[in-house]
C-alpha positions as CSV (number, residue, x, y, z in Angstrom):
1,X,-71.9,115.0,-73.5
2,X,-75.1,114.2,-75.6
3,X,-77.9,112.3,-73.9
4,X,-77.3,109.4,-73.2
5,X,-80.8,107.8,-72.9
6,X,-80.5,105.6,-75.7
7,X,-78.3,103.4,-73.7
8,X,-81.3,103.1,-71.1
9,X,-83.9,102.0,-73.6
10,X,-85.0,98.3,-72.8
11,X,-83.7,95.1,-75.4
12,X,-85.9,92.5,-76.2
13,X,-84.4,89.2,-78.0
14,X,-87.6,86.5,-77.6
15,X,-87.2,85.2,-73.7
16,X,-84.0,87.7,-73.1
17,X,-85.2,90.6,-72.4
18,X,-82.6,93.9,-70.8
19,X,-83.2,96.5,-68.8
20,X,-81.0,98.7,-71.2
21,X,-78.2,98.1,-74.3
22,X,-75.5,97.7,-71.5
23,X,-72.9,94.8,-71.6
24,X,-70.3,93.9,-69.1
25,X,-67.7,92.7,-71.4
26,X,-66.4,89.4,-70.4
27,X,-62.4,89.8,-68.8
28,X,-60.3,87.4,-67.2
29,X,-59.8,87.8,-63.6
30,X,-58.2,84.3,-62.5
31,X,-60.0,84.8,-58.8
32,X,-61.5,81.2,-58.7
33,X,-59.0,78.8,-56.8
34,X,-59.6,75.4,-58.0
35,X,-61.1,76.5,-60.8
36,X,-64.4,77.1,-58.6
37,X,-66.1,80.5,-58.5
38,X,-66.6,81.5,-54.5
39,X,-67.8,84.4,-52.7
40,X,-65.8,87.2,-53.9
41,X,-66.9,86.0,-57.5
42,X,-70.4,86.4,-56.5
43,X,-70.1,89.6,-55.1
44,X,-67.8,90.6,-58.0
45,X,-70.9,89.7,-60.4
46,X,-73.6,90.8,-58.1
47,X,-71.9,94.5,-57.6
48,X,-72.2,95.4,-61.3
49,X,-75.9,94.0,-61.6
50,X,-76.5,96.2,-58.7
51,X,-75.0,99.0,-60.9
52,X,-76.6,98.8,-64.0
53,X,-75.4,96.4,-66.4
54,X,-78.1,95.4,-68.7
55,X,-76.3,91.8,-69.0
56,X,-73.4,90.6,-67.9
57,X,-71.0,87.9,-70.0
58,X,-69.0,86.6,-67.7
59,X,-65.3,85.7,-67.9
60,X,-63.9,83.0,-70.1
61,X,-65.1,79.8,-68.1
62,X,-63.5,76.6,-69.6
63,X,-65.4,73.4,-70.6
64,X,-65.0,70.5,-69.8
65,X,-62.1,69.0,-72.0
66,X,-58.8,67.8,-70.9
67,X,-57.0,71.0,-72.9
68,X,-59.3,73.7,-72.4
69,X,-57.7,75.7,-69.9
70,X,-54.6,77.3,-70.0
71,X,-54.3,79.6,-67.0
72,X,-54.4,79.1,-63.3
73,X,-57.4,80.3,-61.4
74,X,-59.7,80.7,-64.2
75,X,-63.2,79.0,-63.3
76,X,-64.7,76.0,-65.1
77,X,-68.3,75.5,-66.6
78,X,-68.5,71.8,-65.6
79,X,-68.3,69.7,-62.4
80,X,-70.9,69.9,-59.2
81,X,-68.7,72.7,-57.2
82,X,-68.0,74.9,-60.3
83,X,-71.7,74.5,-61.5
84,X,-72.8,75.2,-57.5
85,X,-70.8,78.1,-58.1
86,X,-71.9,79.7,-61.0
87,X,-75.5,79.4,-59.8
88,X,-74.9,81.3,-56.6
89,X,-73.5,84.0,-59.0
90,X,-76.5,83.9,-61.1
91,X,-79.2,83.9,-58.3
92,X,-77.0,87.4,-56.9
93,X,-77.1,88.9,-60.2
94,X,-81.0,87.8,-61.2
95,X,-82.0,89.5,-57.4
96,X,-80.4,93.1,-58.3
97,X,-82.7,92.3,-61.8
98,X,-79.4,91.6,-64.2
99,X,-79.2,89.4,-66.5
100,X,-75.9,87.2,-67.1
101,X,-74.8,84.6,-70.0
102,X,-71.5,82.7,-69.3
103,X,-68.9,82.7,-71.8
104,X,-67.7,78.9,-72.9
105,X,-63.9,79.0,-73.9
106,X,-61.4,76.2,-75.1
107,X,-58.6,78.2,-75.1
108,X,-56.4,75.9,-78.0
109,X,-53.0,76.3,-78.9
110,X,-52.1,78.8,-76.5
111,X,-52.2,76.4,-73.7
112,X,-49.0,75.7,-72.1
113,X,-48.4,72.5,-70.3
114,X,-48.6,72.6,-66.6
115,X,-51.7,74.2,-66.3
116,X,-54.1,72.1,-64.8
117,X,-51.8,68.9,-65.8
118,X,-49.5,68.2,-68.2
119,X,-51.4,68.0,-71.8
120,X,-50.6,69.9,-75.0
121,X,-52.4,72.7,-76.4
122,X,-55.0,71.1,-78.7
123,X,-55.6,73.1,-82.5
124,X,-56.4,72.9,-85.4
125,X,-52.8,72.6,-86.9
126,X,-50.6,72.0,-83.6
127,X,-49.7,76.1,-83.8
128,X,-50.2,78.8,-80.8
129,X,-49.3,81.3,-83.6
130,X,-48.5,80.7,-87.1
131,X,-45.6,78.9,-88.0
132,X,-44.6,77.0,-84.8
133,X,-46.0,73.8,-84.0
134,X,-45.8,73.5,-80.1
135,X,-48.9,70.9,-79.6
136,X,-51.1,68.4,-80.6
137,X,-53.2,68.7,-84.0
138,X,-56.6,68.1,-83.5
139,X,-58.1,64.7,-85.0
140,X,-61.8,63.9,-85.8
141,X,-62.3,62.1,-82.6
142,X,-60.3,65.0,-81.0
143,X,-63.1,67.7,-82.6
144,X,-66.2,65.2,-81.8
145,X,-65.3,65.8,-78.0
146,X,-64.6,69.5,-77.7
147,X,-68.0,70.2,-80.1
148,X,-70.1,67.5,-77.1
149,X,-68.5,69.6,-74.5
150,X,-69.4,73.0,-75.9
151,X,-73.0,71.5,-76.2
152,X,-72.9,70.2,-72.7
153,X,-71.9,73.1,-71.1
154,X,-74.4,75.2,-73.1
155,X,-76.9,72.9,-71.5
156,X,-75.4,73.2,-68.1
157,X,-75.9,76.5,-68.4
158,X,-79.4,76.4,-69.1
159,X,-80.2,74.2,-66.1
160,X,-78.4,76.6,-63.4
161,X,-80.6,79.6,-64.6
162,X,-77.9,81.4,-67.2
163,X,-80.0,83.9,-69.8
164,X,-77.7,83.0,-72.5
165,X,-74.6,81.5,-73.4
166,X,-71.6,83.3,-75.0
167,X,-68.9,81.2,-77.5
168,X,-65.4,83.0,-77.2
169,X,-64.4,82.6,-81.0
170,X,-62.1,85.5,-80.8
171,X,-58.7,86.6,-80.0
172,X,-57.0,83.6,-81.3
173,X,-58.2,81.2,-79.2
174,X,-59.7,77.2,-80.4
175,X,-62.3,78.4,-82.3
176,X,-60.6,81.5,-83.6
177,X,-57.6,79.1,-84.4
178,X,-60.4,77.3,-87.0
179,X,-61.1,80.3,-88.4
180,X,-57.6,81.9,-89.1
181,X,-55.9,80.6,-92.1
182,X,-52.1,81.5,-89.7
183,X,-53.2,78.8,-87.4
184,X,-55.5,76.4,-89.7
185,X,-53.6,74.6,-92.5
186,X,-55.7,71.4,-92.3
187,X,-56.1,69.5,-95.7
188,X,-59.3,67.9,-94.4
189,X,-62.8,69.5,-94.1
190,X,-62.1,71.9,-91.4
191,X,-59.2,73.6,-93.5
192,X,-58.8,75.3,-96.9
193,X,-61.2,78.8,-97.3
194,X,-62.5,80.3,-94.8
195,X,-65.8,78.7,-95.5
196,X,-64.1,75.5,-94.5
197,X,-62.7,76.4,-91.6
198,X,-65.5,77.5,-90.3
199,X,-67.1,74.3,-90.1
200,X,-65.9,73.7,-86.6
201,X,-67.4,76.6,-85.3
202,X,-70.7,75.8,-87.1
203,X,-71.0,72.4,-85.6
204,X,-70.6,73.9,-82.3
205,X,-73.4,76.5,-82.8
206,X,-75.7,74.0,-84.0
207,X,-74.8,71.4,-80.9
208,X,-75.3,74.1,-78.7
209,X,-78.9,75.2,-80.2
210,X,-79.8,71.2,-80.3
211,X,-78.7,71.5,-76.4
212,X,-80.7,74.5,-75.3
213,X,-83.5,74.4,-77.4
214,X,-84.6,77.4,-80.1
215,X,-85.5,79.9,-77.7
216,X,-82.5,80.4,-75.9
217,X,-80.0,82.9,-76.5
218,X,-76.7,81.8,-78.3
219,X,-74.2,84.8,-78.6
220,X,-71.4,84.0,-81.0
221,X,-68.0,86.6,-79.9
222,X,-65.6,87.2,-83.1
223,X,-63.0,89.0,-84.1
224,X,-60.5,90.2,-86.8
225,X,-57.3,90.6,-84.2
226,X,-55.7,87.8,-82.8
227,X,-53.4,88.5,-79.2
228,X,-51.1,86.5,-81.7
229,X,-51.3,89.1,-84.3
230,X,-53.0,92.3,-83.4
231,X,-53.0,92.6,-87.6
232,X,-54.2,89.8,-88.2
233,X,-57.6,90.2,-90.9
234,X,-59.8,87.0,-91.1
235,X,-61.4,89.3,-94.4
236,X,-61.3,92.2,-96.1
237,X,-64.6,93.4,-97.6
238,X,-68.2,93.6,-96.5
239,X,-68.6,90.6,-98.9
240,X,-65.9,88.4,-97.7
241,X,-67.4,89.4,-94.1
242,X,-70.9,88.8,-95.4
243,X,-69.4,85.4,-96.3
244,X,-68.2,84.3,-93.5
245,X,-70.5,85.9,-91.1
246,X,-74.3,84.1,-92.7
247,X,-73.9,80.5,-92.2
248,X,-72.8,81.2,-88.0
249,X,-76.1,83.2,-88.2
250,X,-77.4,80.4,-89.9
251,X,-76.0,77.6,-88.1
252,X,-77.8,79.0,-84.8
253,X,-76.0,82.6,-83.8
254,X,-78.8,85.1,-82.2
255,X,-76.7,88.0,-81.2
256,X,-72.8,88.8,-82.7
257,X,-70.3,90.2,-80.1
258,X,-67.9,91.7,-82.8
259,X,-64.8,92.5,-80.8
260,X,-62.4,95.3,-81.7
261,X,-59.7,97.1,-79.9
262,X,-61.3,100.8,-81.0
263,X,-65.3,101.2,-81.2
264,X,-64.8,104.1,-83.7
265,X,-62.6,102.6,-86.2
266,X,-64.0,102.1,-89.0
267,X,-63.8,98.7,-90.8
268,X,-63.9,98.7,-94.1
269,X,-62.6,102.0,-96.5
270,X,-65.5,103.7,-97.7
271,X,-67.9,103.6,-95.0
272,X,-67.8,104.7,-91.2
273,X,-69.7,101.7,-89.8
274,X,-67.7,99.5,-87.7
275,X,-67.6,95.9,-87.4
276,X,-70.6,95.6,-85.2
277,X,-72.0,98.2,-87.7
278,X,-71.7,96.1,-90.5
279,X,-72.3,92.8,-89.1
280,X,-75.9,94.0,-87.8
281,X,-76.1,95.3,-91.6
282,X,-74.8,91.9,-93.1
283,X,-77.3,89.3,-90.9
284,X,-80.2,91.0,-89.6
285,X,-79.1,90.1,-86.2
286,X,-78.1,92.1,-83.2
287,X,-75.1,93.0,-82.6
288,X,-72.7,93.9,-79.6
289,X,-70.1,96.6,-80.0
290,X,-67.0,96.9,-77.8
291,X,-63.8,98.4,-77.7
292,X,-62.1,101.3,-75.1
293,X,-66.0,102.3,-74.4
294,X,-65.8,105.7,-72.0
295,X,-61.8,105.5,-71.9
296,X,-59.1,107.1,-73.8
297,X,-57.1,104.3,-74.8
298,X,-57.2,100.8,-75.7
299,X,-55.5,97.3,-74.9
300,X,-52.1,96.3,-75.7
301,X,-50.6,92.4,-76.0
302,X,-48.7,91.4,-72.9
303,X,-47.0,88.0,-73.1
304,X,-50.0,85.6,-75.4
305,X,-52.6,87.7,-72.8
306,X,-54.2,90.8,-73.1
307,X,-53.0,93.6,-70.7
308,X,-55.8,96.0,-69.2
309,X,-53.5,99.2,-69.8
310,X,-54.6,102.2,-67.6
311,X,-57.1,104.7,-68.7
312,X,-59.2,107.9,-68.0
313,X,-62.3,108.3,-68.4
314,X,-63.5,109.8,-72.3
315,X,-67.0,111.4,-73.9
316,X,-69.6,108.8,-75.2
317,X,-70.7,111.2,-77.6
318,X,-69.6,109.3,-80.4
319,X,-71.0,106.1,-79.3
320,X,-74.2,107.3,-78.4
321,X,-74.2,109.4,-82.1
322,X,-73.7,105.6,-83.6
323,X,-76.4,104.2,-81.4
324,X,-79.0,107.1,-82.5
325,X,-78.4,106.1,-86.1
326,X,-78.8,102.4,-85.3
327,X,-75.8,101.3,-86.3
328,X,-75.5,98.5,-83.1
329,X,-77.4,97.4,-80.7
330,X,-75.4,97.2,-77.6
331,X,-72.3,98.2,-76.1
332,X,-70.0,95.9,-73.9
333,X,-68.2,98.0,-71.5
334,X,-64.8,96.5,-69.9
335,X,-61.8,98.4,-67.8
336,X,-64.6,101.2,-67.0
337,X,-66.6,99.0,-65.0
338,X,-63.7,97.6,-63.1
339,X,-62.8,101.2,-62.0
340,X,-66.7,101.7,-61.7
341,X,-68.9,98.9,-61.0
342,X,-72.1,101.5,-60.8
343,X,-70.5,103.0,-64.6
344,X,-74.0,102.7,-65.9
345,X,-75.6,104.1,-62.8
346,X,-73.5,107.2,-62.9
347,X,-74.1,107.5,-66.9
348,X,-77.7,107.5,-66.6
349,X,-78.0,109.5,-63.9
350,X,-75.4,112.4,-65.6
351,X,-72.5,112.0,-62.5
352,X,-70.0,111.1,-65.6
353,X,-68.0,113.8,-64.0
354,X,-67.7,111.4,-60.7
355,X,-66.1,108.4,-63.0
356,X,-63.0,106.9,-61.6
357,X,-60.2,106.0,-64.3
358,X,-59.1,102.7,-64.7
359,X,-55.8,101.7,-63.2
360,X,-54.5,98.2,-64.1
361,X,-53.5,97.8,-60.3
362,X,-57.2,97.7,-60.1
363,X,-56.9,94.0,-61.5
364,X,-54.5,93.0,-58.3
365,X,-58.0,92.5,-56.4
366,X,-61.5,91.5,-57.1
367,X,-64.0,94.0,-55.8
């Protein structure tokens, strides 16, 4: 394997500043009963500090609207007990010298009634997926709330001690939903071109950097695929990407999480970079790459959610040949460090041999 030291150099982003380019990639783990995150949260967070991760994003935690949830278990970024909770979690991981940004979800159109009481899934257009209305269209009033509760959990986050704040607008989710034209066919001034329908997204960002202040980290997580569509293209060139991607940079964005399924696919024809590779190209910014990092195979749809499929360990020769020529920043790491919470331990150290694959039993317990 080639050296792997470039992982281990420090990142420095104004007041965030990483011991190395490691990421734990945010995965949801529906441990929390009552939506509150406990002990076995903490020690969940506090174990992969302990081993390595530069930063930690934390699950998708839900804020604090009536339809912003939409499975059981999954923790919430508002209320006194959740709160309480998250900051027990951030004390552990800030004591093994981590760093750790919540990410702030509404998960939209996906939700199914039931879950945490009876309301509809809130988007943009009614639709889950394209074509089928199966909830409530958003209205004005309806876009004024989730945008105050973004901001108010980005402030939340703040206050308990977070290093940074995450916005889940990937994987066709509420603010994903915005962006893709399959679930967006608003005829007011969050629908039409993509431009358009980004302007939900962008009044989020710029609540959210009103709410924390202009040194605080806002990292903005996007994506082409939707779990709706694993197709599914929000554009198609570097310029439509260029496009789409300056006015979130604008509008507030410090770092871009650019979520694929495969790291080493290339995104555009013509060029090798990949999406974080071009994004970091496009806005200047830093960007996050992610996607089957040190395993052999990636993610497959499994009923609207993403199944962890099983996975052995693989080289990182390729990421670390993209890191050397700059092309990203840092590198989110997911299934391995389920199967390895001290993965960036044993990299540094050269024990890759000593890896554990991933098993997606692993995911029937939180340790």
């Amino acid at each position: 394997m080639s050296n792997a030291n470039i992982l281990f150099q420090p990142f420095k982003l104004g007041n965030l500043e990483l011991n190395n380019r490691i990421v734990m990639a945010p995965m949801t783990r529906t441990y929390s009963p009552g939506n509150i995150p406990n002990d076995m949260v903490v020690e969940y967070y506090r174990r992969r500090a302990e081993g390595g991760v530069g930063l930690i994003v934390t699950e998708g935690t839900c804020i604090n609207h009536k339809a912003a949830t939409g499975y059981p278990n999954v923790p919430f970024i508002h209320g006194d007990e959740a709160l309480a909770g998250w900051k027990k979690v951030v004390d552990a991981v800030h004591a093994e010298g981590g760093k750790i940004a919540p990410q702030l979800w509404h998960v939209g159109g996906v939700r199914r009634p039931g879950v945490n009481g009876d309301e509809p899934g809130h988007s943009p257009s009614g639709m889950g997926k394209p074509g089928k209305v199966t909830g409530h269209a958003m209205t004005k009033e309806d876009i004024d709330e989730v945008v105050a509760a973004f901001a108010q959990a980005a402030k939340d986050s703040k206050e308990i001690g977070f290093d940074a704040i995450e916005l889940h607008g990937a994987h066709g989710y509420l603010i994903d939903q915005f962006f893709w034209d399959g679930t967006n066919q608003r005829d007011d001034e969050y629908g039409g071109d993509l431009a358009q329908r980004s302007r939900f997204a962008i009044e989020i960002i710029k609540a959210c950097r009103e709410a924390v202040g202009p040194d605080f980290p806002i990292i903005l997580r996007f994506s082409q695929w939707k779990q709706q569509d694993y197709e599914a293209r929000l554009v198609e060139t570097p310029e439509a990407l260029e496009a789409f991607l300056k006015p979130l940079s604008e509008a507030g964005v410090d770092i871009f999480h650019c979520s694929t399924r495969r790291f080493w696919e290339p995104e555009f024809e013509g060029s090798d970079l990949n999406l974080a590779g071009w994004t970091r190209k496009i806005t200047g910014k830093p960007a996050i790459t992610v996607g089957s990092v040190g395993l052999n195979a990636d993610f497959l749809p499994e009923d609207g959610f993403v199944e962890f499929k099983s996975a052995e360990p693989a080289s990182l020769d390729n990421l670390i040949q993209r890191m050397d020529n700059e092309e990203f920043d840092l590198v989110a790491v997911g299934r391995a460090l389920i199967a390895n919470p001290d993965w960036s331990n044993k990299v540094r150290d050269n024990l890759s041999n000593d890896l554990v694959a991933y098993d997606k039993d692993m995911l029937k317990e939180l340790v």
